[in-house]
Structures are given as structure tokens and as C-alpha cells.
Steps between C-alpha positions, in 0.01 A plus 500: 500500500342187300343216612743278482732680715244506778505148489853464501494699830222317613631154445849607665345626794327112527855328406657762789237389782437180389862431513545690829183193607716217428775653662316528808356188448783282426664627834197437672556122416857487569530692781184585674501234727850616608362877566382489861819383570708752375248747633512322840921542537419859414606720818395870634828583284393788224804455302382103472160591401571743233751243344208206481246711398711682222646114410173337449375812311739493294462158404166511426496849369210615685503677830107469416524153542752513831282713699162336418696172623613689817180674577353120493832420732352768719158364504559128552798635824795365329658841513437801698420842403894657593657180231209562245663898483840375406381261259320816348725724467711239355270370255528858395859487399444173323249599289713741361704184302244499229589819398849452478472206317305679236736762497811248430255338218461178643237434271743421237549158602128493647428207213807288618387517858123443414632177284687353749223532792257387251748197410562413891084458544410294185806293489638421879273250720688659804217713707744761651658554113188603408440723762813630422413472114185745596726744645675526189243515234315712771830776457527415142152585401485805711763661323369405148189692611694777581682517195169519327370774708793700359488418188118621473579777700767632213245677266342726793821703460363617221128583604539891608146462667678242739798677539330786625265296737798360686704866521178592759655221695764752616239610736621298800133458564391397181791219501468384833108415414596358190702266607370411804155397287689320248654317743185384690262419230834232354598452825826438471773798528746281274278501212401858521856635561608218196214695262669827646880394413367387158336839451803718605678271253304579234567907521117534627563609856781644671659463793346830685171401423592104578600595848188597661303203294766259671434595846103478448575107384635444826245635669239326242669173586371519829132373385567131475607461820175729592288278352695158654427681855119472474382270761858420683556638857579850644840436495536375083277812434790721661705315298383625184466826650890554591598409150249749391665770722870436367414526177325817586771633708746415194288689267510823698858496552566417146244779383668711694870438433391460163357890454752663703830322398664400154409134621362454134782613274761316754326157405537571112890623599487109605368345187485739204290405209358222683200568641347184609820485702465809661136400631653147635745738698210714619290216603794337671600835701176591598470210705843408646464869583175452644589187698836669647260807630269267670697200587625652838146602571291207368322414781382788586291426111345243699400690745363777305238227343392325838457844561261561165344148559441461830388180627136427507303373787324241301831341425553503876240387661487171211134561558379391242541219269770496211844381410796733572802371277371394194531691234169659287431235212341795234810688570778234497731405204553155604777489185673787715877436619449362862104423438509151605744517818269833586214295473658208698644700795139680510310154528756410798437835634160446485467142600719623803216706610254210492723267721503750749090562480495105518745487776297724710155308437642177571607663850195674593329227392636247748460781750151606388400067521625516897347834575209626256511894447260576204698782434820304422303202301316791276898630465607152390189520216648823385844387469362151351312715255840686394682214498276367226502813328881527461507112368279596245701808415787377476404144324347699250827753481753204420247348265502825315944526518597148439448481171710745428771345655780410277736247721386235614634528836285820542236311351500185815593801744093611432393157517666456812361863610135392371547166711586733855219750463243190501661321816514815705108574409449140620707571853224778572222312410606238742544814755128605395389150582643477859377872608157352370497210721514762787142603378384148635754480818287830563131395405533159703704627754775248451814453724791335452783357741823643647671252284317599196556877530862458541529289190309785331752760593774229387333522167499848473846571587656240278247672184639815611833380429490337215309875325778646689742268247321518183517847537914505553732576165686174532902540453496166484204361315586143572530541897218721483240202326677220764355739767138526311498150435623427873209724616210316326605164552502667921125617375424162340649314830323762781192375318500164503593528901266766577214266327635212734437704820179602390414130456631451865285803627178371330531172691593635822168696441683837474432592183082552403431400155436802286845618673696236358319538176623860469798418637580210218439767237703750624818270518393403138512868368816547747682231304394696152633785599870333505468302198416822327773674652703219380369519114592895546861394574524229230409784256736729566777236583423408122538842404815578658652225309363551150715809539825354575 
């Protein structure tokens, strides 16, 4: 085989991913933003599940792709563990389309479809044309790689020494290992099975020894979504791990069926003479086959991994510091189908988990300020300390995924998402500051009035409530701000009435002076605390209506 036919199948296996990129990438832009929502309608129905996830596969003809995007789903909670099966198994079946569309030689009018992509990007202003445009050339360029690949895989027919190397891959062993390593070190099962459909097409390799290659790819296709499960949660890592058992599970049966039954020579009956037909067919039987075995018992796949990877104490206990939705930066494709509304749901995860540790300091603190415990003021340091922590995680997290961001109403969602993280950092400092006043109502014995206690518990209820709101998923995102907005102008009146009293106490001599002192500065961190709440619901007021 010459040199120039190694870089024929060299630079068709770059046109075939690079293609399958854009693909993925021009979706990503038209319709990612769209995603959680049609993940969000999804229901416990299988049937459902299997349809989306073999629909979206199919589109972007990569189930690589669709489960890397739902083992991020997984991680960031938009979908739980029994959905992210169906959309599996499904993803599956629509990764099958590739094939087929090889086999009908689709790659005929690859150039025409490549042209008028390209055409839509450089000559239309329109943004979602060229989105649409990238899906196109995407499609089109992908199958001009392909028809590369089999075009510098025609001459290996005649290499005996090749020949005979891919006969050993009647071994079922042999095959299975084969493909399965192909398939992971590409990492992409369309491109391998594509080199494998151009090979059979070429006379090179036949269909008994393409078999057993075929079911290692889908094992081997497994490894991206491995390697996108580094650093998510328990729950993504099972993830990966179901789709690893179906595809093992398929491969047995297949194995199997295919040793003991004419399986084989009934899928050349279907297509004779074309064999990269007849591997399309396999491909596509092995796993509507596989889905129909395990489809009635697909949850019990999910427990079989929680089983395998138990949870772990650490992850309990939130002992220690570290962020729990967002996904690992050295192992995330950010260009990835779903990336950015992954990375967006994560952050909200995430910032979710801050409210609530700033929530809980701003209560203790006003309970720590009219009863010192050292106990509880070293727990509001601790929780102060992780609140910092996670703003600086995650600041530096959507500094590292906006960029990538190709809308521009993604792109104001992580400005608006950068603005929240710093205003809820800023409510728990103002909680640190009035559990550290307690330090002096301790070391000076200070003691405050009937009056002014009960105006402290007024201020801790109404801060209760308005966390209690922020943290609400508003239906109605307009009602929902007219109720923040109502709250802190409540916050911004308590204070100026509650610094009128204490006027009133301080001449009726019922106030001492380094009482009223602390006093004044708590009511000015209490009014902070609900104009930050307030900037928290402009932000995501603004973001609900950027994506209208």
C-alpha cells in the first residue's frame, strides 16, 4: 500500500470527524439552548426515551456525542439516571443511520450538500441559516471523507498479507478486540464502522470476519463517554457504565447467535453482493435487537450500576470542600452537543447549593448575634469559608465556558450567572459580619431591649423568606420578581423604622451607646442582604427573557 493511499485514508478519516464536528456543532448553536427543554418534557415513558435518543443520534450521527451530552445531563440533574437509559439505548439505534446512508451511497451527492451548507454560511447574514448552513456542510463533508476512505481502501484487496491478517478476525475474540480498540483510540463508532463498510466494499474483509469486528466498535465506542465521566457525580459515572453494559450484553448475544445460527449467511440472503449493506443491516439489528431484550428490563441496568458504584460517604457527608455539578474542565469538550446548557444547568445547580449555605448563615447568624454559642459562630466561618470557595469555583468555571458560547443569548445567560454568584457571596459576608458583632455583645456584655430583640427576629424571618424565594423555580418569572422586589423595598422600609425606634430608645436612655452602634450596623448589613437578593432576581428576570 503506497504512501499516498495512506494519506488518502488519513485525510478522509479528518474530512469524516471533522465533518461529524460541525455537525455537532452547528446543532449546538441552533438548538442547544432548546435541549433542556425537550429533555425536561421527557417522561418515565421508555418508548419516549428511546425515540429522542435514537432522533437526536441520528441527526447528529453520533451516539458518541448523545451520550457524552446525557452523561453531562446526568451530572448537572437535568435528567435522572432511569431517562438517561432510554436515551441510551436509543442513541444506539440512531447511530446505526450512518451506516445505512453509506450503504445507499449518499456520498454521491456529498459535494452538492457540502456546497450548499458552505453557500448558506458565507453568503446569508441570517444567524440561524448558518447554523443550519453548518449542519449541512457538516453532513456534506463527512461523507466526502468517507468516500475517500473507500477509495484508499480499494488497493488492500489486493495485498494477500492484509487479506490474511483480517481472515484471523474470524476468531470472535480477535474481532471483538479489534474493533473495540479501533473504535476507542478514533473514538467515534461511525468512523470506524464507515472505514469497516469501505473495507468490506473493497473485497478486503468479509462479512464473517466483519461481524465480530462490528460488535467490538460498539463496545469501543463506549470510551468517549468514559473519558466525559471523569470528575462528574456517582450518578453520570453509572451513566457511562449502563451504556457500557448494553453494548456488552449485545455483543454476547450477537456472538452467540452469530456461532450457533446461519445469522451470517441470512444477512447476505438480504443484500447479495453488497457488502457494505449487509454490515449497515448488522449494525442496525444488533441494536434494535439489543434494545427490545432490555427495554422491558432497563431499570433494573440502573440498578445493576448503583449497585457496582455505590455511593461514597465523602459525597454524603459534603465534608469537605468542592463543587458537585460542574463538570471536570481537562475532561470536557465544551464544543460537545449540549456543552453549554450542561454547563449552564451545572452553574445553577451549583449556585443553588450556595444560596442554601448563605441562607443558613444569615439565620444562624441573627441567632448566633442574640445568643452567642462559639460552636455555631465557628460553623458560620466554615460555611463562610465554602461559600467563598464555591464563588471562586464557579466564577472561574463560566470564565473558562463562555467563550465558547456561540449565541448570544447563552452568552448574557453567563453574564447574568457571573453577576448572581457575586451577590450571593456578598449576602454571607453580610451574615459573617452580624455573627461577628456577637463577639463584642459577648466581650462587653451588651444587652439590648425587648423592643430591639423582637425587631431582630422580624429581620430574620423576613431574610428567611426572601432565601426561601430566590430559591423557588418561578412559573411565573414576572410575579415571582414583584414579590422579590416587594420584599426588599419591606427590608429597605423595616430599616428605616427600626433605625427610628432606636433613635427613640437612645433618648429615653434605653439604649447604651456601643448597643446602638452595633445595632446601626447590623440594620445596615440587614438592608444589603435584600438589595442583593434583589440584584439576584434582576439577573435571572433578565435571563428568563433573553430566552423568549
Amino acid at each position: 500500500m503506497s504512501f499516498s493511499y495512506v494519506m488518502g485514508l488519513l485525510g478522509g478519516l479528518a474530512l469524516f470527524l471533522y465533518g461529524m464536528q460541525m455537525m455537532s456543532s452547528g446543532l449546538e448553536a441552533a438548538a442547544g439552548n432548546r435541549m433542556k427543554g425537550i429533555m425536561e418534557k421527557l417522561t418515565s415513558n421508555r418508548v419516549v426515551g428511546v425515540l429522542v435518543g435514537a432522533f437526536i443520534t441520528a441527526v447528529i450521527q453520533s451516539s458518541s456525542a448523545t451520550t457524552v451530552m446525557v452523561v453531562g445531563f446526568v451530572n448537572s440533574g437535568m435528567m435522572t439516571l432511569n431517562q438517561a437509559i432510554w436515551i441510551i439505548m436509543g442513541a444506539n439505534i440512531g447511530t446505526t443511520i450512518t451506516g445505512q446512508l453509506i450503504a445507499l451511497d449518499v456520498g454521491k451527492i456529498a459535494p452538492l450538500i457540502a456546497f450548499f451548507g458552505v453557500a448558506a454560511i458565507v453568503f446569508i447574514k441570517n444567524e440561524k441559516v448558518k447554523h443550519l448552513g453548518e449542519i449541512l456542510a457538516g453532513l456534506g463533508i463527512l461523507f466526502v471523507g468517507m468516500d475517500m476512505m473507500g477509495s484508499a481502501m480499494e488497493p488492500l484487496a489486493d495485498s494477500q498479507a492484509f487479506v490474511n491478517l483480517l481472515t484471523k478476525f474470524e476468531n470472535p475474540i480477535l474481532g471483538i478486540l479489534a474493533g473495540c480498540l479501533f473504535t476507542a483510540l478514533i473514538q467515534s463508532s461511525s468512523a470506524s464502522v464507515g472505514i469497516l463498510q469501505a473495507l468490506a466494499g473493497s473485497g478486503a474483509i468479509g462479512l464473517n470476519s466483519a461481524a465480530f469486528v462490528l460488535f467490538g466498535q460498539n463496545i469501543g465506542t463506549c470510551v468517549t463517554a468514559l473519558l466525559a465521566s471523569i470528575g462528574t457525580n456517582r450518578n453520570a459515572k453509572r451513566t457511562t457504565l449502563i451504556h457500557i453494559m448494553f453494548n456488552i450484553f449485545g455483543t454476547i448475544v450477537f456472538t452467540i447467535l452469530c456461532l450457533i445460527t446461519p445469522m451470517i449467511t441470512m444477512i447476505e440472503g438480504w443484500t447479495p453482493g453488497n457488502a457494505p449493506a449487509q454490515i449497515a443491516n448488522l449494525h442496525t439489528l444488533f441494536n434494535v435487537v439489543t434494545t427490545l431484550l432490555l427495554l422491558p428490563v432497563g431499570t433494573w441496568l440502573g440498578k445493576i450500576a448503583s449497585l457496582i458504584l455505590r455511593d461514597r460517604r465523602e459525597e454524603e457527608s459534603l465534608s469537605g470542600m468542592h463543587v458537585q455539578y460542574l463538570l471536570d474542565m481537562n475532561h470536557t469538550n465544551t464544543e460537545k452537543l449540549g456543552a453549554s446548557v450542561i454547563c449552564m444547568a451545572g452553574i445553577q445547580k451549583e449556585l443553588q447549593r450556595m444560596l442554601m449555605m448563605a441562607e443558613r448563615n444569615v439565620r444562624e447568624a441573627f441567632a448566633v448575634f442574640s445568643h452567642y454559642e462559639k460552636e455555631k459562630y465557628e460553623a458560620i466561618e466554615k460555611r463562610e469559608e465554602y461559600v467563598d470557595f464555591l464563588n471562586k469555583e464557579i466564577s472561574k468555571y463560566i470564565t473558562a465556558v463562555a467563550p465558547h458560547e456561540r449565541t448570544s443569548v447563552g452568552s448574557k445567560a453567563f453574564h447574568c450567572l457571573f453577576s448572581v454568584t457575586g451577590n450571593i457571596e456578598r449576602m454571607s459576608d453580610h451574615a459573617i459580619n452580624i455573627a461577628g458583632y456577637s463577639l463584642l455583645v459577648e466581650k462587653k456584655k451588651i444587652t439590648f431591649s425587648g423592643e430591639a430583640k423582637r425587631e431582630l427576629e422580624e429581620m430574620q424571618q423576613i431574610c428567611v423568606a426572601l432565601f426561601s424565594t430566590l430559591s423557588e423555580t418561578p412559573v411565573d418569572f414576572v410575579a415571582w420578581h414583584e414579590k422579590v422586589a416587594c420584599m426588599e423595598q419591606k427590608m429597605d422600609d423595616m430599616t428605616m423604622q427600626f433605625r427610628e425606634n432606636m433613635y427613640a430608645r437612645i433618648q429615653a436612655g434605653q439604649c447604651s451607646d456601643e448597643g446602638s452602634i452595633l445595632f446601626s450596623e447590623m440594620l445596615t448589613d440587614f438592608e444589603r442582604i435584600g438589595d442583593h437578593g434583589l440584584n439576584i432576581a434582576n439577573e435571572m428576570m433578565k435571563m428568563a427573557i433573553t430566552e423568549m
